[in-house]
ZAZATI-923414 format. One line per 3 residues: number of its first residue (from 0); their letters; for each residue x, z, y of N, C-alpha, C. Coordinates in steps of 0.1 Angstrom, whole numbers, plus 5000, padded with zeros to 4 digits. Each point is the difference from the previous one (the first is absolute). Layout:
<nodes>
NUM = a = X:Z:Y:X:Z:Y:X:Z:Y | ... .
</nodes>
This chain:
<nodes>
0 = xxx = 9265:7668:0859:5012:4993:5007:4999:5003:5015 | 5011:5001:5007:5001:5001:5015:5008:4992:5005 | 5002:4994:5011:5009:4990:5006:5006:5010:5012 .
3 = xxx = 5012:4999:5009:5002:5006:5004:5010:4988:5016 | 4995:5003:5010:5006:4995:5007:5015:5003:5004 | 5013:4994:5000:5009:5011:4999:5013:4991:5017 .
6 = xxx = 5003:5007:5012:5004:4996:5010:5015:5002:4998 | 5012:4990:5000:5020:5012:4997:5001:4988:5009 | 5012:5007:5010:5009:4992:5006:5012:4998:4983 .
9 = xxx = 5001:4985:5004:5012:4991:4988:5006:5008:5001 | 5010:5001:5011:5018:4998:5006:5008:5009:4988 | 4994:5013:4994:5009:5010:4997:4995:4997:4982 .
12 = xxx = 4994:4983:4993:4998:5003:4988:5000:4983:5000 | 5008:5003:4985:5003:4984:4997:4989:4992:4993 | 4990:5001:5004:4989:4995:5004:4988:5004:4992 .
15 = xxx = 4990:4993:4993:4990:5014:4996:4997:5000:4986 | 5008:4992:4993:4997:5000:4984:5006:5012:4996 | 4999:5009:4994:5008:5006:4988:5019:4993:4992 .
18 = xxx = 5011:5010:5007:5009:4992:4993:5010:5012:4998 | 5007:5002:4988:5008:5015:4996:5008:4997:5012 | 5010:5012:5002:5007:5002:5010:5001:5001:5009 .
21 = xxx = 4986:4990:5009:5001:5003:5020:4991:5002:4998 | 4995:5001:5014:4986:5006:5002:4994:4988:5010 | 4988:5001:4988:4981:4993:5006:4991:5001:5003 .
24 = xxx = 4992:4998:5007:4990:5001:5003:4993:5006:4987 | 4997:4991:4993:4992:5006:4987:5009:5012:4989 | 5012:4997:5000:5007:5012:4996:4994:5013:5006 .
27 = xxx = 4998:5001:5012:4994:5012:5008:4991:5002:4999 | 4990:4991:4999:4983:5005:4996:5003:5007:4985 | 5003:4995:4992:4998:4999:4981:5012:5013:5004 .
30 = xxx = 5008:5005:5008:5001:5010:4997:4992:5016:5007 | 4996:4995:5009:4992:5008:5000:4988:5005:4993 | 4995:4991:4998:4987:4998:4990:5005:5009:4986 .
33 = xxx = 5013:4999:4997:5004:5007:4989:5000:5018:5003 | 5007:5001:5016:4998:5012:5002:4988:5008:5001 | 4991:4993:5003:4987:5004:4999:4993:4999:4986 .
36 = xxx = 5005:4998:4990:4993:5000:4991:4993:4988:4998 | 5002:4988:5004:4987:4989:5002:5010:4984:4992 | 5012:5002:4993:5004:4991:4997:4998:4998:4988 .
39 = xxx = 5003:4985:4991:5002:4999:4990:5010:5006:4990 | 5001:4995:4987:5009:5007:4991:5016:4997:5003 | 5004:5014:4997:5013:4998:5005:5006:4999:5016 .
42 = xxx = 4984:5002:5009:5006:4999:5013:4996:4985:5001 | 4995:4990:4995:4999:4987:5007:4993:4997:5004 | 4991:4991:5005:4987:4992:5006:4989:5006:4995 .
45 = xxx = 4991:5014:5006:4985:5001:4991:4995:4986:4998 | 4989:5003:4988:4991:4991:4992:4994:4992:5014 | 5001:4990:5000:4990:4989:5006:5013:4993:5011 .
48 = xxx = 5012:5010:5006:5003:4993:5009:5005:4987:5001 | 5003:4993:5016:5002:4988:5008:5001:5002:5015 | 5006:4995:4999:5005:4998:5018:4993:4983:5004 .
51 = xxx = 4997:5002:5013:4997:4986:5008:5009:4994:5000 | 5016:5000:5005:5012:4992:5002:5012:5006:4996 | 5013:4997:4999:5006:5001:4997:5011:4994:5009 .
54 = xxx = 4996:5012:5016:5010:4993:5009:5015:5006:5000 | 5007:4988:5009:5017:5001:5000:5004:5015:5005 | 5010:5004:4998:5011:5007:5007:4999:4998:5015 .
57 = xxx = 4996:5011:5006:5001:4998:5016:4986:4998:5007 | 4993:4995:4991:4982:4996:5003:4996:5012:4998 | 4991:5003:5012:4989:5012:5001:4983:4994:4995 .
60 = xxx = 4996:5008:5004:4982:4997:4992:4993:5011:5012 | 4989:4994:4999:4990:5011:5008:4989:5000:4984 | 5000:4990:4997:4984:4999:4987:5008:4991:4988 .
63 = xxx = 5011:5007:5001:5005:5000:4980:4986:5008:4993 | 4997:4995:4993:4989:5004:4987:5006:5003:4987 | 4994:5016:4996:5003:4999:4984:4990:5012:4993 .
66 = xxx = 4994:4995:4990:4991:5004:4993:5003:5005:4985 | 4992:5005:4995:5005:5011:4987:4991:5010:4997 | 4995:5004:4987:4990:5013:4994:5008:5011:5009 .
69 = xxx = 4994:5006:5010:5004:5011:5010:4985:5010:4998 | 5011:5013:5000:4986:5013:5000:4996:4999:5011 | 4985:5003:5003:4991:5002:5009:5005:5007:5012 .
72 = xxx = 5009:5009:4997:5003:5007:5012:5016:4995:5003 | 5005:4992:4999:5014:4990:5004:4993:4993:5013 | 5004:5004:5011:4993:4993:5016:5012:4996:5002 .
75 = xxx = 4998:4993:5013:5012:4997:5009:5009:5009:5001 | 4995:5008:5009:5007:5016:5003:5008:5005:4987 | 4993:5003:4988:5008:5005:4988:5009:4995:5000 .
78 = xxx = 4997:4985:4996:5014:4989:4992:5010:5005:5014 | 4997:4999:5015:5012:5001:5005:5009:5013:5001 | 4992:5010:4994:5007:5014:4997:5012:4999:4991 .
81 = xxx = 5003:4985:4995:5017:5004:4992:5000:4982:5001 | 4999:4997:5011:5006:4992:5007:5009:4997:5012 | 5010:4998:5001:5008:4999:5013:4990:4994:5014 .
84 = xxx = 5009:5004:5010:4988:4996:5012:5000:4984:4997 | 5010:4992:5000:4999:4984:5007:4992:4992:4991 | 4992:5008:4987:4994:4999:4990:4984:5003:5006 .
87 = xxx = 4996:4994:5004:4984:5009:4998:4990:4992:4996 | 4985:5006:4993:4990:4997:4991:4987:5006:5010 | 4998:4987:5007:4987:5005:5008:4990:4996:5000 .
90 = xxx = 4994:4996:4988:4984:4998:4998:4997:4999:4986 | 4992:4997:4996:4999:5000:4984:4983:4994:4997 | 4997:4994:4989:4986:4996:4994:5005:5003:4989 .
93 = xxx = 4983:5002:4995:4996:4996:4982:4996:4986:4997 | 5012:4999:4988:4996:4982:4996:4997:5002:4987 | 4989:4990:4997:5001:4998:4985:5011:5003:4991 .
96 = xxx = 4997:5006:4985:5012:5000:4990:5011:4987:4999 | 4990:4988:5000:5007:4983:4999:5010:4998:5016 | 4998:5009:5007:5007:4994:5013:5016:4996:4997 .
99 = xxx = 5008:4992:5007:5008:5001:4994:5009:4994:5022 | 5009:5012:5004:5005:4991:5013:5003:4990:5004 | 5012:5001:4991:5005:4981:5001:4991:4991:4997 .
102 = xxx = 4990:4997:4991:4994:4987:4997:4987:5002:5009 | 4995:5012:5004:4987:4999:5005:4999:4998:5015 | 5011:5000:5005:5008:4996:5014:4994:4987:5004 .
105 = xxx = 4993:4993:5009:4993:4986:5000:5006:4998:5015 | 5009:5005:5009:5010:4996:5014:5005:5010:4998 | 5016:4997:5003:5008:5008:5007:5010:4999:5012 .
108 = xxx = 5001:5009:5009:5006:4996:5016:5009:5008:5003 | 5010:4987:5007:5011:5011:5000:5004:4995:5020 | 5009:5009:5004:4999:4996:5015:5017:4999:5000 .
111 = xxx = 5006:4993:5008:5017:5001:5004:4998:5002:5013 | 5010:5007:5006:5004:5001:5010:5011:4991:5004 | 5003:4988:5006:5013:4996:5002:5001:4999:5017 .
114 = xxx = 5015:5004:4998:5003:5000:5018:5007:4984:5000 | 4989:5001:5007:5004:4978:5011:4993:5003:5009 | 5013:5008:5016:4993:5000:5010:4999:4986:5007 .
117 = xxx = 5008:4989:4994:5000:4987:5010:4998:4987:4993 | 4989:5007:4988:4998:4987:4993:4982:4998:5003 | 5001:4984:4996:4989:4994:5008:4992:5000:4989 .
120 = xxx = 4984:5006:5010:4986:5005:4992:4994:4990:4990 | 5001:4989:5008:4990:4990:4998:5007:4994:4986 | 5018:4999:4996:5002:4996:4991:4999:5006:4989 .
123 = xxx = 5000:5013:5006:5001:5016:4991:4986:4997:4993 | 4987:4996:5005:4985:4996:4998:5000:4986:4987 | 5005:4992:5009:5003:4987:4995:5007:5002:4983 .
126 = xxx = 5008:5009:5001:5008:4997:4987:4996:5008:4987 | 4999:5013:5005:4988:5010:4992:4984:4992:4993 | 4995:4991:5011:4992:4996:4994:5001:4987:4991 .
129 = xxx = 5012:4994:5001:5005:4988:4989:5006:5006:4987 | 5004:5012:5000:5005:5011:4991:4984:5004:4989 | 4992:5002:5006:4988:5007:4996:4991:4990:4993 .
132 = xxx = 4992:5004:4989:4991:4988:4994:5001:5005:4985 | 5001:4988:4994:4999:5002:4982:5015:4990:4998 | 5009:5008:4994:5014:4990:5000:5005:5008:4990 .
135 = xxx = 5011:4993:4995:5008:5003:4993:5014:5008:5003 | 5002:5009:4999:5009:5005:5009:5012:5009:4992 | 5005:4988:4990:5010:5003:4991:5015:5000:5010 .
138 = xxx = 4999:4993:5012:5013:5005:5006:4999:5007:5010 | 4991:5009:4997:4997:5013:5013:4998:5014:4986 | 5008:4995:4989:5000:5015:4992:5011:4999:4993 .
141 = xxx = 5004:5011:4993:5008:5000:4986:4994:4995:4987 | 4981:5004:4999:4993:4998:4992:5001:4988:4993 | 5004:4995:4984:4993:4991:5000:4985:4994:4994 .
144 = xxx = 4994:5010:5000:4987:4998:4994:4993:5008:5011 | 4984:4995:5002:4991:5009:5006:5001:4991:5016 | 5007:4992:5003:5006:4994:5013:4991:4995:5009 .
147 = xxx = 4990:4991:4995:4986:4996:5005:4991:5014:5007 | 5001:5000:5012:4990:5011:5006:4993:4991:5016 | 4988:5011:5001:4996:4997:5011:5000:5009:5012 .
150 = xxx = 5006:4997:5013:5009:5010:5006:4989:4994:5013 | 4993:5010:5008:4996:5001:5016:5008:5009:5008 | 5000:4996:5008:5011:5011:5013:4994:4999:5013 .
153 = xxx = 5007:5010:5010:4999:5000:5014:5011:5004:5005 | 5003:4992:5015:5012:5010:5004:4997:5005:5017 | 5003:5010:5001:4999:5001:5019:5009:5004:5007 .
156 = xxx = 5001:5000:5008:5013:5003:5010:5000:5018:5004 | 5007:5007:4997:4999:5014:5007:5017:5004:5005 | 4996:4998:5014:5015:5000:5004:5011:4993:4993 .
159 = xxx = 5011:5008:4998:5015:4994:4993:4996:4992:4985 | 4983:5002:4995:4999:5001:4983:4995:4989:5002 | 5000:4992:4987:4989:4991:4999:4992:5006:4987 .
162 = xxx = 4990:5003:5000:4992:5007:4984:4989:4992:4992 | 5011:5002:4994:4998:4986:4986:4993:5005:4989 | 4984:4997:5000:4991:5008:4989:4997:4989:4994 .
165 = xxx = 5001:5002:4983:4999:4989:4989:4991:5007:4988 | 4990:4994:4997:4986:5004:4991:5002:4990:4988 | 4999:5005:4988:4999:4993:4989:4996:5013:4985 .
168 = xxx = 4995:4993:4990:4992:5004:4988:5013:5013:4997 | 5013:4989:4999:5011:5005:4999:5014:4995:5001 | 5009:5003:5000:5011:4993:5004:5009:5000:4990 .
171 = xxx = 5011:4991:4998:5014:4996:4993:5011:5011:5006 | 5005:5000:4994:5011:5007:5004:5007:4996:5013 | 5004:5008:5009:5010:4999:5014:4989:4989:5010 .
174 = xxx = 4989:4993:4996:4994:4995:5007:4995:5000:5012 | 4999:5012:5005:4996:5007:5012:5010:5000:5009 | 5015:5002:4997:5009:4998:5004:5010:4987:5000 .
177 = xxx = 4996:4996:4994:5003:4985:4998:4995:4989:5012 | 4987:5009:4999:4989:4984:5007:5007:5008:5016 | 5004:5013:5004:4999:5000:5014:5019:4999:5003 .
180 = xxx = 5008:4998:4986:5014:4994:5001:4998:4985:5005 | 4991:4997:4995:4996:4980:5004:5002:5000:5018 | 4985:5010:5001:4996:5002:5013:5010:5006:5010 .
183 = xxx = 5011:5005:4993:5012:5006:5011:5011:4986:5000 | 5001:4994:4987:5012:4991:5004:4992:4988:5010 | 4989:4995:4999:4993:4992:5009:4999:5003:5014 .
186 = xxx = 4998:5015:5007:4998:5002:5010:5011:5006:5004 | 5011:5003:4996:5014:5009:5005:5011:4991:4995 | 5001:4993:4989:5010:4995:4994:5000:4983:5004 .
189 = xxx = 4991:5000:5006:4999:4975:5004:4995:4997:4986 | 4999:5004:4987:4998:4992:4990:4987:4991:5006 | 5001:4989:4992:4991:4990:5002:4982:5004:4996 .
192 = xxx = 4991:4998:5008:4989:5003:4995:4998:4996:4985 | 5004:4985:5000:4996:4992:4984:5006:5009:4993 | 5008:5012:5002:5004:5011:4987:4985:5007:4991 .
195 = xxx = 4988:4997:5010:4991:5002:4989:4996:4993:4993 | 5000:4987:5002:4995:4993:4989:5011:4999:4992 | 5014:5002:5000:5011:5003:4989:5000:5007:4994 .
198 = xxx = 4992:5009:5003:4995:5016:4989:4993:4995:4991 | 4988:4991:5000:4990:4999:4995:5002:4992:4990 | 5014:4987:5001:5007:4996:4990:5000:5006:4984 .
201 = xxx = 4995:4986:4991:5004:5001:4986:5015:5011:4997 | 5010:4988:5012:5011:5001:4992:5008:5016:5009 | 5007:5011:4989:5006:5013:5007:5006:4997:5011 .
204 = xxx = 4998:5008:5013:5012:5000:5009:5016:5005:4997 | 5013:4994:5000:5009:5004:4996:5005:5009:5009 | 5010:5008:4993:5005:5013:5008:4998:5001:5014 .
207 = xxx = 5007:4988:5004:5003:5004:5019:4989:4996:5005 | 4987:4992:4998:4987:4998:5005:4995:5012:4996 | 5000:5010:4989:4988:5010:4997:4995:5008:5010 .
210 = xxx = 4991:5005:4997:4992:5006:5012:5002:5018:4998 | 5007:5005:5005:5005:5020:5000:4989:5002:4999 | 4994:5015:4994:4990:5006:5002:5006:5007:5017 .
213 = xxx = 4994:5004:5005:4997:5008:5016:5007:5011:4994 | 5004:5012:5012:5002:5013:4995:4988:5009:4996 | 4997:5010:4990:4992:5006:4997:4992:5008:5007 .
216 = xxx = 5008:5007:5005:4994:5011:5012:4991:5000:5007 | 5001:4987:5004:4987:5001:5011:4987:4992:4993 | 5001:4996:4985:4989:5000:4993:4988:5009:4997 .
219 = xxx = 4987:5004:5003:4989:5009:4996:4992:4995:4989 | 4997:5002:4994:4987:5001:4988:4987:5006:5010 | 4991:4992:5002:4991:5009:5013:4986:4996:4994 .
222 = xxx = 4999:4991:4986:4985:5000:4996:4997:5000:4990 | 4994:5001:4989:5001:4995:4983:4979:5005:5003 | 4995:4989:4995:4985:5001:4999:4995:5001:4986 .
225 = xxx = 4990:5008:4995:4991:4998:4987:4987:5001:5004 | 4993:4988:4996:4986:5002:5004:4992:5011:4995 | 4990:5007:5005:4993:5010:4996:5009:5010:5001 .
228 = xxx = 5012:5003:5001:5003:5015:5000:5002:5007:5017 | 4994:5006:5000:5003:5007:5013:5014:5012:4997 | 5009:5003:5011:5007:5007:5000:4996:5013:5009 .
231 = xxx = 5001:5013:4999:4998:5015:5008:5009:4999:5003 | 5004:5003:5017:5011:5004:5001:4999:5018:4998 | 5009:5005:5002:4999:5011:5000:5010:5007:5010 .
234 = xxx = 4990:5005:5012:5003:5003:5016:5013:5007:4997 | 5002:5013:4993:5015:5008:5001:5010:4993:4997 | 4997:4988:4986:5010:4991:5000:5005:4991:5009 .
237 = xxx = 4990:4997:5002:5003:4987:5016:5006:5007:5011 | 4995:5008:4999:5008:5010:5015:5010:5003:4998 | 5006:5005:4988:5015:5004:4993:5008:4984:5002 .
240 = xxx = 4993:4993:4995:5012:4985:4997:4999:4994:5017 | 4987:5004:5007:5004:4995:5015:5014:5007:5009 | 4999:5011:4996:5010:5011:5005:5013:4995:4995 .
243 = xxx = 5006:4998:4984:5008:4998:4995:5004:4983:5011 | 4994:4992:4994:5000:4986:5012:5006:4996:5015 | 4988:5008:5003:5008:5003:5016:5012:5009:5006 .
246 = xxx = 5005:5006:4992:5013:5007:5002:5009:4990:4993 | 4999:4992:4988:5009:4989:4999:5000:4991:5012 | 4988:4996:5003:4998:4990:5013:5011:5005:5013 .
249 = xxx = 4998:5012:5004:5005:5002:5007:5015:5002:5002 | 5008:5007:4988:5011:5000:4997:5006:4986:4998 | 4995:4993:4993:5004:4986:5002:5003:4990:5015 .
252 = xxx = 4982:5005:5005:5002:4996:5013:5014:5003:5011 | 5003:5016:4998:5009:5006:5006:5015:4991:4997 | 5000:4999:4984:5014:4994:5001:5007:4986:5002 .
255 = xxx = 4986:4992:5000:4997:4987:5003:5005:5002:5017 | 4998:5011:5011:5005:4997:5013:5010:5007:4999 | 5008:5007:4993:5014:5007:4998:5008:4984:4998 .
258 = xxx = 4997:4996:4991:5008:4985:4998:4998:4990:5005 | 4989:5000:5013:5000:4991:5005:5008:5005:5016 | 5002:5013:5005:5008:5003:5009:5015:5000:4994 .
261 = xxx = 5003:5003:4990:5014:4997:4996:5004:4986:5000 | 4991:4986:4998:5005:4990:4999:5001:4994:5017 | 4987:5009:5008:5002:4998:5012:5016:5000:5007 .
264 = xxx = 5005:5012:4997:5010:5008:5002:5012:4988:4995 | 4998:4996:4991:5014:4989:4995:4998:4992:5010 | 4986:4990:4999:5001:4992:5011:5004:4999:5013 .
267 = xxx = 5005:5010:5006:4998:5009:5013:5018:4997:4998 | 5006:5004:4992:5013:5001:4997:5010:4990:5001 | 4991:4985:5003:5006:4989:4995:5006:4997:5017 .
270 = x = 4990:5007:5008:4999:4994:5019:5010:5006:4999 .
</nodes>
């Protein structure tokens, strides 16, 4: 068995399960793997495989994990040879036959980016950490089962962002986005602090109290741990998916001040 570290910007896949008709993250691996010779019957999941998570539409990963009976010579580099660029596979171990990703997973971290350039730190601290603990957090998902988790975080200030990093075994569905929808209507919207202990409530929140998941995008998948297994990166890969990255970074960057001088420009319009 091999595990395989695998890094995709979300934005351009409706998110990373396997689903006929659009395209996913894992649609793209399991088809590659097929072009290579390395899939199951029929083209589906080689023998052993699992993925770590099974993130949304729009969520990227730097350390999505997925494992599977892989030939000895399938590296990073290979698998990315019938991979799209925003796709890449940059490290890899050997795990036991029994490994399995998703269950052998014992933390996973995910980071948000949210822009609140004028919201206050100390609540942003304050409320994150009345969020975090061992709770029940049936009105912070769609889930109804599995709800009970135990959730650590941190958040820091970086310029316009506040970065909202949340650690747990595993998570409920929209949870990630949920818990920093809480954290946006408290620190941008007035809701009332006591909105967290209203979460934590027996009874469901009704429609117009629910809590939105956040928008996706600026969600990362940035850690998934197994004890004992070390990961290789593998330098051509890493250099390939750093290259690929930073030309997103930058193009993004670029058009993030294209639309911020056009909005200049309206405002300008008004004198």
């Amino acid at each position: 068995m091999h595990a395989y570290r695998v890094a995709y910007d979300g934005r351009p896949y409706n998110g990373f399960q396997r689903q006929p008709d659009v395209p996913t993250v894992e649609g793209t691996l399991l088809s590659g793997l097929a072009r290579l010779d390395c899939g199951g019957p029929e083209d589906g999941p080689p023998a052993g495989y699992a993925a770590a998570g099974r993130t949304d539409a729009g969520v990227s990963a730097v350390a999505q994990t997925v494992a599977f009976e892989a030939p000895d010579w399938l590296t990073p580099a290979a698998f990315n040879s019938e991979l799209p660029a925003d796709v890449r596979v940059w490290a890899s171990a050997d795990v036991p036959g029994e490994f399995h990703a998703t269950h052998d997973a014992t933390e996973r971290r995910y980071t948000y980016f949210l822009h609140a350039p004028e919201a206050d730190d100390d609540l942003a601290a304050e409320t994150l950490e009345a969020v975090c603990g061992r709770h029940d957090y049936h009105n912070l998902t769609p889930d109804d089962e599995g709800t009970v988790r135990e959730l650590s975080g941190a958040i820091e200030r970086d310029g316009d962002l506040l970065v909202v990093e949340l650690r747990a075994g595993g998570f409920a569905r929209q949870l990630v986005r949920r818990v920093v929808g809480l954290l946006d209507e408290i620190l941008r919207d007035g809701a009332p602090r006591s909105k967290v202990e209203r979460v934590f409530d027996d009874a469901p929140l009704p429609g117009p109290e629910g809590v939105a998941p956040a928008p996706a995008y600026p969600l990362v998948l940035t850690g998934v741990d197994y004890p004992g297994v070390a990961f290789e990166p593998d330098e051509d890969a890493v250099d390939g998916a750093r290259s690929v990255f930073e030309a997103l970074r930058v193009e993004r960057h670029t058009a993030g001040r294209v639309a911020g001088r056009v909005v200049s420009g309206l405002s300008g319009s008004r004198q």
